[in-house]
Each structure stands twice: as structure tokens, then as C-alpha cells.
N, C-alpha and C positions, 0 to 999 in steps of 0.2 A: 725432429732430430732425436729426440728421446724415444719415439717407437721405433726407430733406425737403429739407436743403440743397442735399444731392447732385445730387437729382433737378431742383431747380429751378434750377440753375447749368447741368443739359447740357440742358434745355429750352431755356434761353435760349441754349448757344451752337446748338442744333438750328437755331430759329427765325434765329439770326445768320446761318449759314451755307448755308441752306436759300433766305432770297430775297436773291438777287444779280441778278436780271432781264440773263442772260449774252446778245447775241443774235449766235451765230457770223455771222453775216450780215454785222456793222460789222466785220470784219476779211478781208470779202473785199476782195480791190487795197490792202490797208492798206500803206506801207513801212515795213520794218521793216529793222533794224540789230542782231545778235545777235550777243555774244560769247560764247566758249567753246565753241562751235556742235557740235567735233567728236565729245565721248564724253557720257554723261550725260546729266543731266537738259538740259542745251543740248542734246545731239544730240534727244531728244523735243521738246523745245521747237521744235525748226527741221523736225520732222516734221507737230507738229500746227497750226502754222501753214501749213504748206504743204497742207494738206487741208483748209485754212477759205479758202485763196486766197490768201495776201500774198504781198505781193514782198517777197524778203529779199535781204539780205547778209548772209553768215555769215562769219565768223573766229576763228580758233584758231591755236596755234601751230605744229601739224604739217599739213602742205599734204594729203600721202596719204590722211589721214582726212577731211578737211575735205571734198576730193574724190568721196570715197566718200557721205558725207553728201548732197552735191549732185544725185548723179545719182540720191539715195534720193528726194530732196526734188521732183524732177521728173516721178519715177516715180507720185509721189502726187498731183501738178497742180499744182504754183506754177508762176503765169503768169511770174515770171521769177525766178531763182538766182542770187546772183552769190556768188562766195569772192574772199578774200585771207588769203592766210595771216601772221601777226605775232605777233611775242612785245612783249607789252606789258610788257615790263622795260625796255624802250629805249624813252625820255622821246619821243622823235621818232615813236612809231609811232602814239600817238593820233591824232592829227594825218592822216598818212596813211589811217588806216584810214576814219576821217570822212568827209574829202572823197571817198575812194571811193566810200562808200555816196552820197552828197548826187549826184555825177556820172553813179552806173549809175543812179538812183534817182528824180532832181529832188528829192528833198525826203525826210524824214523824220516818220511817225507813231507811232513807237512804236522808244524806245534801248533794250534788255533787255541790260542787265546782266550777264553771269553766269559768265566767267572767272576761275578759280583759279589760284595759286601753288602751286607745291609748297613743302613746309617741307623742307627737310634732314633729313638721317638723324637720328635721336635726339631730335628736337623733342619729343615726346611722352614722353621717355622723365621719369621721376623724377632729376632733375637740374637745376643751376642754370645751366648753356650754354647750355638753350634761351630765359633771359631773357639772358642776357648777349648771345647773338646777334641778339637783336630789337634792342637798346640800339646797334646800329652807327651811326657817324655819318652825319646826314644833312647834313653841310653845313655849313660856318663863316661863309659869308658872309650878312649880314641880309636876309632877307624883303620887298620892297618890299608894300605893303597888296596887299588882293585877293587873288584867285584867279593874279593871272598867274604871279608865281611858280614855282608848277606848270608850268607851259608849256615852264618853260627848262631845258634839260640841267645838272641841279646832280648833284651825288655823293649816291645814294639806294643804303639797305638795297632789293635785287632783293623780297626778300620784299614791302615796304612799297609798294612803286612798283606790284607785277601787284597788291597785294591790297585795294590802297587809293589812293594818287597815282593811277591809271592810271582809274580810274572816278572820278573829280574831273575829269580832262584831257578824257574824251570826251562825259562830261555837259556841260562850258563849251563844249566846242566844235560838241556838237549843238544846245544848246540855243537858240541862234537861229531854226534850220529847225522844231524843235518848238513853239517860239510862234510862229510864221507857221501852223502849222496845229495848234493847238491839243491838240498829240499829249502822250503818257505815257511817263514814263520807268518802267521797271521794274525794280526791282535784288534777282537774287536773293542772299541772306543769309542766315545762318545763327543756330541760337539761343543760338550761342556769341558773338554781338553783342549780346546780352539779355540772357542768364545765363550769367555766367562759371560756368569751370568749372577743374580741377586737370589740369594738365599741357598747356595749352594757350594758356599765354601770347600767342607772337608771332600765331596765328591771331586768337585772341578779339580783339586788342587792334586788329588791323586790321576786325576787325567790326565792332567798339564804334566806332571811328572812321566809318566807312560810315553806321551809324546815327544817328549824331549831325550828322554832316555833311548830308546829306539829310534828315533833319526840320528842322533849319534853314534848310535851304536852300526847304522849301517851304512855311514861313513866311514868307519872304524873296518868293518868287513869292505868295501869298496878298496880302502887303498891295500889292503894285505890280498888283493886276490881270491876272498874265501867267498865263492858263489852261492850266500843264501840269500835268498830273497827275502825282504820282508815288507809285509804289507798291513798299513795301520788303515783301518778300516773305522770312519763317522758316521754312526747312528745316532738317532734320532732319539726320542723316548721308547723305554723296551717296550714289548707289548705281551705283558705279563700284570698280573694283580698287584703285586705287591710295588710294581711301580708307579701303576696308575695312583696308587694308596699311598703314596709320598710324596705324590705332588696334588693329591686333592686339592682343591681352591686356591692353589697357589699359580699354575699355568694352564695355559688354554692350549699349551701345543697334544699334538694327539701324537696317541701310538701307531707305531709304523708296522704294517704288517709281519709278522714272524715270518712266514715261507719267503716272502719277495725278499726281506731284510738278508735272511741267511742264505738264499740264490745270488745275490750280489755281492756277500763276500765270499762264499764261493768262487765264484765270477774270479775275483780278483787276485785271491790267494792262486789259485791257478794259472791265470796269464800273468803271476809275479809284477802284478801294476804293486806302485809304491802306495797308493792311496785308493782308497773307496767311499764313495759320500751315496750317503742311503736316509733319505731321499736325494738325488741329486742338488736340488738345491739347497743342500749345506754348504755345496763347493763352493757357490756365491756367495753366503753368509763369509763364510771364513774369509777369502777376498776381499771382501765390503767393508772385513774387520783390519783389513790390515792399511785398506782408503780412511777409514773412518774409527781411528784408535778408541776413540773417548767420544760413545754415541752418547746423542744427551737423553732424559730420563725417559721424555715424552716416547721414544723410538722403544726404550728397553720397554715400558709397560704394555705395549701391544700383545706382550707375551703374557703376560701378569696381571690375575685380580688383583688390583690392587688399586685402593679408592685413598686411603691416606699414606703419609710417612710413615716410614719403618719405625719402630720402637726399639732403642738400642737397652 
């Protein structure tokens, strides 16, 4: 009965992921607006868009990489390239970055998402600092309603501003040009925004914010009419240095490949799917999470060296 189960649960995700009716063709001359663009699954991402046609802006926080990226992206055929380089911890840079792209650009088809923070040293480590440093203040003065808010240079955790504030600020500010032409936002995310996990408080908690945020928000666009798509896309662990190097001896999960990672949200921002799970079986994980709210320890450690109790 259980290899019945089995069997008829990866038929159906087969069948799921099998017709996406993908056609590279709708993304020749598409605009595109891409953060994080310089290492990683953004640097693929701003490759294999540039070999289906589009026009991009790419941005990231170190210029030299960003650069090298560019003349990759040229070498491959995008009819045109533009960079700015910006750290999105500074409340004022969405703003800037937007109207750049809107200017080289005219206009916007498609925002992707997908700039990181880095956590501080010891974030991960078995300790109670790395919830205490999430807990920084944001701010004593009250909230006026809305989105604007965000807009204004308030006193923000740098953490919370790149990994969450900062994709609030450039989705409000794209998203006028994206309903003038009916374009998709795409935000890649991770499965630590689905299913929490041990020792990753401040990251998860800026997922979980992401995900929640944008499922409402296109509910929000659902009932007014306003045709943009948006598609939250679950990866895996990035597969970049600087991530493997934050979870050193802490997980056994592996990096998921950069090219196949950013072909499937590709993939999906394109056929305007609501969700992307890369590797597929995330889609299960997240499912299993919501059968099995409160897995007990034995289950979480299959993921985790981890031989004693945590030290609070």
C-alpha cells in the first residue's frame, strides 16, 4: 500500500511538472529587472535569459562582478545590458535602482527577485545571539497604513531591510510598469520560508515574511483585476561559496545546481505558475509540513550534524 502511495504521489508530481507549455520564444525582447545578478543562481539566471533574448538590468552589490557578468551576457546575445551596482540595505536604493531599469528600459516585463543578505558570523551557530540579533529595533515611530512606510528611511535591522523591506520597496515601485504591461514578478525563496528549520532563525523569519507577503499581495491584485503574475519560487541551498560556508557542519543538505535551479525559475516566471520548487521534492516537503506540523527531533536531525543538545 505504501509503494501504491508512493508511486501515485511522484506520478502526479511527474504529470505536474512535466506540462508547463514553456515557449523560450515569449521572452525574446522581454524587460527584465534582475537582482542579485552577480554570483549564483542570479548570475545563471541573467545568462539564460540573455540566450532566449531579453533585455536586462542586472544589479548586485559589487560593481567588478556585476561587470564581468555583463560582458558574459553580451557574449551570449542580449540585445541590450545595462548594470548598476547597489546594496539594498540603504532604504533609498530601491528607488534608484527602479527608475534605472524603467529609463534604460521604457518599461518592465518581468522584476526577479533574488538578492541575499549575508547573516553575520555565528548566525547559524547553536546559540541564542542569533535570535537576539534578529530582534533589533525597527523603529519607534508608528507606521502610517500602507505600503508607504517602507519608502522612508526609518532605523532598520540591515539583515531585514536586503532580505525582506528591500523586495516590498521594489515590487511598489515596479509594480505600476508591470500592470501597464501585464508582466510577472518572480521572487526567488527559499524552503526555509515554508519549513522552518533549527538554527536559522533571522533568515527563515525573513522568508516566511516574503511568503506571506506576496501571497497576499496577489490576492490583493486577483480581486482588483490588475493582471500580474507572480511567482514565488523554493530553492534549495544556493550553490555559491559563501553559502556552503554558513552552513558548514551544521547540514548535510547539498547545493542544488545553479543552471538547472535558474532554468526552473525561469521556467516558471514565464508560464506565470504561482509556485516553483527546485528540486521538486520541496513540493512534498512543504505538504508533509502541513500533514505533520510538529515533526519530532529524530526526523529534523536527518538534516543536521548534530550528536548533542543545543546550548541556549
Amino acid at each position: 500500500m505504501k509503494v501504491l502511495l508512493l508511486a501515485g504521489l511522484g506520478a502526479l508530481f511527474f504529470a505536474y511538472y512535466w506540462d508547463d507549455n514553456f515557449d523560450p520564444a515569449s521572452l525574446q525582447g522581454a524587460r527584465v529587472l534582475l537582482t542579485g545578478a552577480s554570483v549564483g543562481v542570479g548570475e545563471e539566471l541573467a545568462y539564460h535569459y540573455a540566450r532566449l533574448g531579453s533585455h536586462l538590468v542586472l544589479t548586485a552589490h559589487t560593481e567588478a562582478l556585476l561587470q564581468k557578468v555583463v560582458g558574459n551576457c553580451r557574449k551570449l546575445g542580449a540585445p541590450k545590458v545595462f548594470y548598476i551596482a547597489a546594496d539594498m540595505a540603504s532604504p533609498e536604493v530601491p528607488e534608484r535602482v527602479v527608475q534605472f531599469a524603467l529609463d534604460k528600459l521604457g518599461g518592465l516585463d518581468y522584476l526577479v527577485l533574488n538578492h541575499l543578505g549575508a547573516a553575520p558570523a555565528g548566525t547559524r551557530a547553536r546559540s541564542a545571539q542569533a535570535t537576539r540579533w534578529l530582534m533589533q529595533a525597527l523603529g519607534s515611530a508608528p507606521a502610517p497604513s500602507g505600503l508607504r512606510f517602507l519608502l522612508r528611511p526609518v532605523t532598520r535591522s540591515r539583515h531585514l531591510q536586503v532580505n525582506f523591506l528591500s523586495y516590498v520597496q521594489l515590487t511598489s515601485l515596479a509594480l505600476p510598469s508591470l500592470t501597464d504591461s501585464k508582466g510577472s514578478l518572480v521572487v526567488v525563496s527559499s524552503l526555509l520560508g515554508r519549513v522552518p528549520t533549527s538554527f536559522s532563525s533571522p533568515y527563515s523569519a525573513a522568508k516566511f515574511a516574503l511568503n506571506s507577503f506576496f501571497g497576499s499581495l496577489r490576492r490583493e491584485l486577483d480581486v482588483q483585476d490588475v493582471h500580474v503574475a507572480i511567482t514565488m519560487c523554493v530553492l534549495g541551498l544556493r550553490d555559491r561559496a559563501s553559502a556552503a560556508e554558513g552552513v558548514r557542519g551544521v547540514t548535510r543538505a547539498k547545493a542544488a545546481p545553479g543552471p538547472k535551479a535558474a532554468l526552473a525559475v525561469i521556467r516558471g516566471g514565464a508560464t506565470r505558475a504561482s509556485g516553483v520548487f527546485y528540486p521538486w521534492r520541496f513540493h512534498l516537503l512543504c505538504l508533509l509540513r502541513g500533514w505533520m506540523p510538529q515533526p519530532r527531533a529524530w526526523f529534523i536531525r536527518q538534516e543536521l550534524n548534530i550528536t548533542t543538545p543545543a546550548a541556549a
